[in-house]
MARVEX-955915 format. One record per atom (N, C-alpha, C): atom name; x negated, y negated, z negated; residue in one letter. Coordinates in steps of 0.05 Angstrom, whole numbers. Example, Ala and Ser with C-alpha at 12.3 -4.5 7.8 and 13.67 -1.06 7.14 Angstrom:
<sites>
+----+--------+--------+--------+----+
: at :      X :      Y :      Z : aa :
+----+--------+--------+--------+----+
:  N :   -264 :    114 :   -156 :  A :
: CA :   -246 :     90 :   -156 :  A :
:  C :   -264 :     66 :   -156 :  A :
:  N :   -257 :     45 :   -142 :  S :
: CA :   -273 :     21 :   -143 :  S :
:  C :   -258 :     -1 :   -157 :  S :
+----+--------+--------+--------+----+
</sites>
This chain:
<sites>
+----+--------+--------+--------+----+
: at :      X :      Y :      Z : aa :
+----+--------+--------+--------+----+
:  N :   1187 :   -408 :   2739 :  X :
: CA :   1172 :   -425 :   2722 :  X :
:  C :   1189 :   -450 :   2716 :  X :
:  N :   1188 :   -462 :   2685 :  X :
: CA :   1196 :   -479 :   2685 :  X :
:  C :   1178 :   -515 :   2687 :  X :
:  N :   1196 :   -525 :   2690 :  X :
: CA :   1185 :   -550 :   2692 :  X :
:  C :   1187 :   -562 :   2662 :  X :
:  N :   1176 :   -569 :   2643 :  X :
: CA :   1162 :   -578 :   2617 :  X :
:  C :   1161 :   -608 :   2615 :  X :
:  N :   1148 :   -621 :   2639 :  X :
: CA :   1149 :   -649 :   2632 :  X :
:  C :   1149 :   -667 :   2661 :  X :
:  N :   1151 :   -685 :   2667 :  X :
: CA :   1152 :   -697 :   2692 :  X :
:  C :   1139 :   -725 :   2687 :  X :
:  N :   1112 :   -740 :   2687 :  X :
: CA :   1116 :   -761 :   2683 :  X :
:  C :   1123 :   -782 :   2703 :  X :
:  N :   1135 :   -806 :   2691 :  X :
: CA :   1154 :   -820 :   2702 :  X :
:  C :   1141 :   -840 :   2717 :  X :
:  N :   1115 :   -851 :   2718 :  X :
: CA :   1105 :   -869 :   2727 :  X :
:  C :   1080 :   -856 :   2744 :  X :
:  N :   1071 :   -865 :   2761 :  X :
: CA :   1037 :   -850 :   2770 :  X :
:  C :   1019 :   -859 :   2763 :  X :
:  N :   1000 :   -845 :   2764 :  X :
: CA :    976 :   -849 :   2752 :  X :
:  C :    959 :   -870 :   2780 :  X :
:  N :    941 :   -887 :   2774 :  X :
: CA :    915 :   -903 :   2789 :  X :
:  C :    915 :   -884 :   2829 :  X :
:  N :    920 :   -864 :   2826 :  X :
: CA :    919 :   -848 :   2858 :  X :
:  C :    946 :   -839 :   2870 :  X :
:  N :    963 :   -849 :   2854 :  X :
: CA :    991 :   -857 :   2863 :  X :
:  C :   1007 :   -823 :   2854 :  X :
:  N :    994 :   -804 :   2845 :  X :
: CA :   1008 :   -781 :   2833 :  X :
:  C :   1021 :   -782 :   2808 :  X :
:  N :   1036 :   -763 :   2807 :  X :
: CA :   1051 :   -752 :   2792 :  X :
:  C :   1056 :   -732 :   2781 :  X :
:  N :   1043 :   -733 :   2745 :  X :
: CA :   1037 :   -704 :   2727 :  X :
:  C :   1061 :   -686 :   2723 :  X :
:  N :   1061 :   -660 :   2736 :  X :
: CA :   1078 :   -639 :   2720 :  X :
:  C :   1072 :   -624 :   2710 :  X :
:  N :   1086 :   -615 :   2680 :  X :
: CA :   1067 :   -589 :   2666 :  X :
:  C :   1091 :   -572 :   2665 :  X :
:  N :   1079 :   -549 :   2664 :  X :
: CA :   1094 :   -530 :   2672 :  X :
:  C :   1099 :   -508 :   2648 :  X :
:  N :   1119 :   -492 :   2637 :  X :
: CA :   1114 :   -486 :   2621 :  X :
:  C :   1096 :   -467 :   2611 :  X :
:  N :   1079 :   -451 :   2626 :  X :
: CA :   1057 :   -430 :   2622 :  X :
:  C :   1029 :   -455 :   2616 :  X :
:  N :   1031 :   -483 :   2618 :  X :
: CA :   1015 :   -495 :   2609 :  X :
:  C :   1002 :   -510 :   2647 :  X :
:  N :   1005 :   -500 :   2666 :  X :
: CA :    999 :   -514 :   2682 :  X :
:  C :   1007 :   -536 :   2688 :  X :
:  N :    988 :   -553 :   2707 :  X :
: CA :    984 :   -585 :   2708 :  X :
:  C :    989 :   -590 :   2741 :  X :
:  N :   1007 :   -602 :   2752 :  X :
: CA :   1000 :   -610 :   2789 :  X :
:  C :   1005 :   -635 :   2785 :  X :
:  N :    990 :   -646 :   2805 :  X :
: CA :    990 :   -675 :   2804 :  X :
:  C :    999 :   -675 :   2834 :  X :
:  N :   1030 :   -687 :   2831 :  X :
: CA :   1040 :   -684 :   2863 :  X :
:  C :   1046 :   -717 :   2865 :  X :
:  N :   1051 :   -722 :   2896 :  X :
: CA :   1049 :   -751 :   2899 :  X :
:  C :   1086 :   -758 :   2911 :  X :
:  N :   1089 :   -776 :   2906 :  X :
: CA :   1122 :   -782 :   2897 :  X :
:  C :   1141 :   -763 :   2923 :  X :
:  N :   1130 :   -767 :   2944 :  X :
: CA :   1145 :   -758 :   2971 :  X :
:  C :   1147 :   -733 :   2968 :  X :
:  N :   1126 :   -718 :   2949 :  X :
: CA :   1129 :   -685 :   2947 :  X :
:  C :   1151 :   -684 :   2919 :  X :
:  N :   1149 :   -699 :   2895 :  X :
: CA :   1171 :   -695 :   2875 :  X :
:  C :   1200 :   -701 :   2893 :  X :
:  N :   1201 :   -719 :   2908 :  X :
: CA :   1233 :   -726 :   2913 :  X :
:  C :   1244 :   -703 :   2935 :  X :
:  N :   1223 :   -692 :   2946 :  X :
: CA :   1224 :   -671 :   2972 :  X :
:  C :   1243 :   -647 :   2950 :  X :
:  N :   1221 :   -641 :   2936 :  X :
: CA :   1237 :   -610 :   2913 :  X :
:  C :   1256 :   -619 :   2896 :  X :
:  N :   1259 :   -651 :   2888 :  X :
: CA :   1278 :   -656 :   2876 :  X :
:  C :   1274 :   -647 :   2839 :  X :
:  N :   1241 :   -655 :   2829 :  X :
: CA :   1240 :   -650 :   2811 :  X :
:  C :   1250 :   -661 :   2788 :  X :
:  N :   1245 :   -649 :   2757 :  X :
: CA :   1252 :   -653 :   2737 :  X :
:  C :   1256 :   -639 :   2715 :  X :
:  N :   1249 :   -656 :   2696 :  X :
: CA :   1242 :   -640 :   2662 :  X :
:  C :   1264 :   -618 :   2667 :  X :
:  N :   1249 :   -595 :   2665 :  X :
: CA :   1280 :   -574 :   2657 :  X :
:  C :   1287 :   -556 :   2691 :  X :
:  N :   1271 :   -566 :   2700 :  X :
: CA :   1287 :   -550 :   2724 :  X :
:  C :   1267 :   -515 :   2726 :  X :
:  N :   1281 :   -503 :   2735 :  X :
: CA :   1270 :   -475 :   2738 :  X :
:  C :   1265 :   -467 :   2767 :  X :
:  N :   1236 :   -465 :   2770 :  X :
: CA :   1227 :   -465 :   2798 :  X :
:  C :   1224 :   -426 :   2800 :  X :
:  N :   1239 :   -413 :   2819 :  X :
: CA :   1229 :   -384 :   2819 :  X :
:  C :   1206 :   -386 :   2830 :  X :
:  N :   1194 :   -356 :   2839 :  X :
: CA :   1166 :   -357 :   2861 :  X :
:  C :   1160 :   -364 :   2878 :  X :
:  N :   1176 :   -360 :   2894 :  X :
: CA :   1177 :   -374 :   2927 :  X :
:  C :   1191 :   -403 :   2925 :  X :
:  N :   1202 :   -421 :   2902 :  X :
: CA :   1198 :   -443 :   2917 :  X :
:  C :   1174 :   -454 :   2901 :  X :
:  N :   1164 :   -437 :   2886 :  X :
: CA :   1130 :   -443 :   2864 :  X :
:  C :   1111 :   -447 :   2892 :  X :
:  N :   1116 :   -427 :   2907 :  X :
: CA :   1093 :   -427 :   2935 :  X :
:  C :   1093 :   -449 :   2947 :  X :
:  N :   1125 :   -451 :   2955 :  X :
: CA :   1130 :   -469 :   2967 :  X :
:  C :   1122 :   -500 :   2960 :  X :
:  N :   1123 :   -512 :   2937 :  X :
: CA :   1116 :   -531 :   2919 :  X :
:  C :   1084 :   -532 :   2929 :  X :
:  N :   1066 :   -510 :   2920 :  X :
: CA :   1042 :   -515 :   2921 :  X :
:  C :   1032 :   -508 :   2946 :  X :
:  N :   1044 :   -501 :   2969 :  X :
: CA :   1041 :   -506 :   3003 :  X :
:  C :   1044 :   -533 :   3010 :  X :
:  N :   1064 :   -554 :   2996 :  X :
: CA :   1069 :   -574 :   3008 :  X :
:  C :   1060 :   -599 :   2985 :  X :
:  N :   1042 :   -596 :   2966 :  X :
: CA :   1023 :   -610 :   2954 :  X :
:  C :   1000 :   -603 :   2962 :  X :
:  N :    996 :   -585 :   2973 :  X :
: CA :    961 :   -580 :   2989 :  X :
:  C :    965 :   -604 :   3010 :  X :
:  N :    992 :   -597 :   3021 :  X :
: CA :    990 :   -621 :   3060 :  X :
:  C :    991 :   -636 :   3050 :  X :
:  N :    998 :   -652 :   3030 :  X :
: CA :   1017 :   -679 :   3025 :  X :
:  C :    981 :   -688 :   3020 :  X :
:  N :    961 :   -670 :   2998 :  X :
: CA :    938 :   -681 :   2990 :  X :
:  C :    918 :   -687 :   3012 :  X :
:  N :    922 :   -665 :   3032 :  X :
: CA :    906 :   -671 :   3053 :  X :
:  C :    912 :   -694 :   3072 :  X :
:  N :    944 :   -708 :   3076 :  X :
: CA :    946 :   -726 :   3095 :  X :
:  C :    940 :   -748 :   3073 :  X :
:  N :    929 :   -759 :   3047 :  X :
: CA :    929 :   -774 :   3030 :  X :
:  C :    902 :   -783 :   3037 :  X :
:  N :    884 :   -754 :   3034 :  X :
: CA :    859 :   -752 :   3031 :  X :
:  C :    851 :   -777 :   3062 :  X :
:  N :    853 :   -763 :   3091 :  X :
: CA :    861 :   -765 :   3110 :  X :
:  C :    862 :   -806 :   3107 :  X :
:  N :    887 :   -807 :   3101 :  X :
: CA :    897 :   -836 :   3092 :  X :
:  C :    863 :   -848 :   3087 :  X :
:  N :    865 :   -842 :   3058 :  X :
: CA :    838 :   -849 :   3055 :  X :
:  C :    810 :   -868 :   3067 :  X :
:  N :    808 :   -836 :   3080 :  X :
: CA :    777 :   -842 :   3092 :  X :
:  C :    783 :   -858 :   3115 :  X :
:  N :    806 :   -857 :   3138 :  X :
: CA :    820 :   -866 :   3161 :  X :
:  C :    812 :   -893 :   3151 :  X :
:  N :    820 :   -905 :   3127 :  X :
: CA :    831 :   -932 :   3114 :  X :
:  C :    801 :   -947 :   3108 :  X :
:  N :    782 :   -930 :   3096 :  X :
: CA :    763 :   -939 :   3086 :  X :
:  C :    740 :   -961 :   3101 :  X :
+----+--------+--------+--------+----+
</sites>
């Protein structure tokens, strides 16, 4: 899969939009873009596609985590 767009700034919850080119959307948080080393144009095969969305589930859960800990 390709990577389509990357935006450059985060959004209000500190993520960061990628669209992909089949039209999908992840909103990963900066420590997971610099981990895979993303960017407009890059070509992710399957397994590091898993991989990507294995380590945006943890990254969301220790955020989440952050969170409520914080609140």
């Amino acid at each position: 899969m390709k990577i389509e767009s990357l935006k450059t700034a985060p959004d209000r919850a500190g993520r960061y939009w990628v669209t992909f080119d089949d039209g999908t959307k992840m909103g990963l948080y900066r420590q997971t873009v610099e981990d895979f080393a993303l960017y407009s144009g890059k070509e992710l095969d399957e397994q590091e596609m898993e991989a990507l969305r294995t380590a945006a589930g943890q990254m969301s859960a220790k955020m989440r985590a952050v969170r409520i800990v914080s609140a």
